[in-house]
C-alpha positions in Angstrom: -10.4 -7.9 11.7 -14.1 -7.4 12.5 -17.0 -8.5 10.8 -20.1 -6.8 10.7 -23.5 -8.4 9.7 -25.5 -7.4 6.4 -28.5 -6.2 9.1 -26.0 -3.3 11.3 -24.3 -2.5 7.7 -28.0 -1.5 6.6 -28.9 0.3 10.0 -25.0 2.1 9.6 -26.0 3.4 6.4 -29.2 4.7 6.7 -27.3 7.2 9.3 -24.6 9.0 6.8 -25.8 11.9 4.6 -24.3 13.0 1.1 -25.6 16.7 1.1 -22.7 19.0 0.6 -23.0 21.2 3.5 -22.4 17.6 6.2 -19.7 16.3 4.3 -17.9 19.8 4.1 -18.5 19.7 7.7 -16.9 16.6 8.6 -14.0 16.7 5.9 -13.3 20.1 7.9 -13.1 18.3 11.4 -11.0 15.5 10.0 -8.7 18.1 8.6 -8.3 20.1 11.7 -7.8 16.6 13.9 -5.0 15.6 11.2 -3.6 19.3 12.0 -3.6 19.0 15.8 -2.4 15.4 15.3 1.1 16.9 13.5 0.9 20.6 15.4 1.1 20.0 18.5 2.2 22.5 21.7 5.7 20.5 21.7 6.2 21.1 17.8 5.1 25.1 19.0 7.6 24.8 22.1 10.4 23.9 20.3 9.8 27.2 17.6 9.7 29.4 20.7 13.1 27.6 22.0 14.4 28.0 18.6 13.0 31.0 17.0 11.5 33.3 20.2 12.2 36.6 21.4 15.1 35.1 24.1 15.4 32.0 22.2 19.8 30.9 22.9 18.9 27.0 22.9 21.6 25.3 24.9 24.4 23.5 22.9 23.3 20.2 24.5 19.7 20.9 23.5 20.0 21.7 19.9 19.7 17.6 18.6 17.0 17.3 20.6 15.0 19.9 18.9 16.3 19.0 15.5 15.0 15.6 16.0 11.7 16.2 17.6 11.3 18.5 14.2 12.1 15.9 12.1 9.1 13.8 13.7 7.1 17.0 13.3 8.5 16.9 9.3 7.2 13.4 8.4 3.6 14.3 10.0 3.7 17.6 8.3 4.4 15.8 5.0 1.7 13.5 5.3 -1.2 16.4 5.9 0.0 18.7 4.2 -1.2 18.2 0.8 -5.1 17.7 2.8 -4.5 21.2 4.3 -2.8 23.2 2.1 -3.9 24.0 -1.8 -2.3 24.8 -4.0 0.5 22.6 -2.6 3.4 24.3 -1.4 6.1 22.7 -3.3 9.2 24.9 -2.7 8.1 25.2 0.8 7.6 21.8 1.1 11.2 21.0 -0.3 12.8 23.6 1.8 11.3 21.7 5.1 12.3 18.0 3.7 15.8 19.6 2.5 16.0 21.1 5.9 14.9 17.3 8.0 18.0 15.5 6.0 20.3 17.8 6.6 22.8 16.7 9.7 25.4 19.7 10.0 28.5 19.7 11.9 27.9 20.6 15.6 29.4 24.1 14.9 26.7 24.4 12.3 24.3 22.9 14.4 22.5 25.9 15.4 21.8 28.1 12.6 20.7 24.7 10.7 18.2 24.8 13.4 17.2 28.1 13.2 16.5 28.0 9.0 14.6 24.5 10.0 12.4 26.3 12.6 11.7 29.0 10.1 11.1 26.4 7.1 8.4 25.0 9.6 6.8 28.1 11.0 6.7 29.3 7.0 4.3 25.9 6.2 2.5 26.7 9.5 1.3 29.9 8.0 0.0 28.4 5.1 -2.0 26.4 7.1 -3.6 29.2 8.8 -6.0 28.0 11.4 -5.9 24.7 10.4 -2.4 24.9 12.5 -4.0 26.3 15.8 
């Protein structure tokens, strides 16, 4: 824990504005570092591997996708609802449904290919907050 004194409290405050236009500013950069925080190029990577033009992920790989995508899931559900308005609830559900499911290795596969999709779909929602 760290303790501050009353005097570099005072000096602290005197720096922060409450006009609309500077907090709109900095609740839009904390919204695109909690974005790049849960999107990252792996999360993208693994939606190529999955869902791209050549995409034929390797038996062997396939848990290894699911799972990083289940990391990406729990991030996703934690700024989602900063990101996206009016919240996506079926989208949401389909994503969450999707992260619990553990199909028989037969199955494995197209699970991972509706899970991919379930992501990409909340990705588009939000827009360039994702990028």
């Amino acid at each position: 824990m760290v303790a501050i004194t009353r005097e570099a409290a005072a000096q602290m405050s005197g720096r922060c504005s409450a006009d609309d236009v500077t907090a709109g500013m900095v609740l839009f950069g904390l919204r695109r570092s909690l974005a790049r925080e849960a999107v990252t190029d792996e999360l993208y990577d693994d939606l190529e591997a999955v869902l791209g033009e050549n995409a034929k992920p390797a038996p062997d790989e396939v848990p290894a996708i699911a799972d990083r995508l289940r990391r990406a899931t729990t991030k996703l559900v934690e700024i989602v609802p900063y990101l996206v308005a009016p919240y996506p609830i079926e989208e949401m559900r389909r994503v969450i449904d999707m992260s619990v499911q553990q199909p028989p290795p037969e199955q494995a596969r197209g699970h991972l290919i509706r899970f991919a999709m379930a992501i990409l779909t909340l990705l588009d929602l939000m827009g360039d907050d994702a990028a």
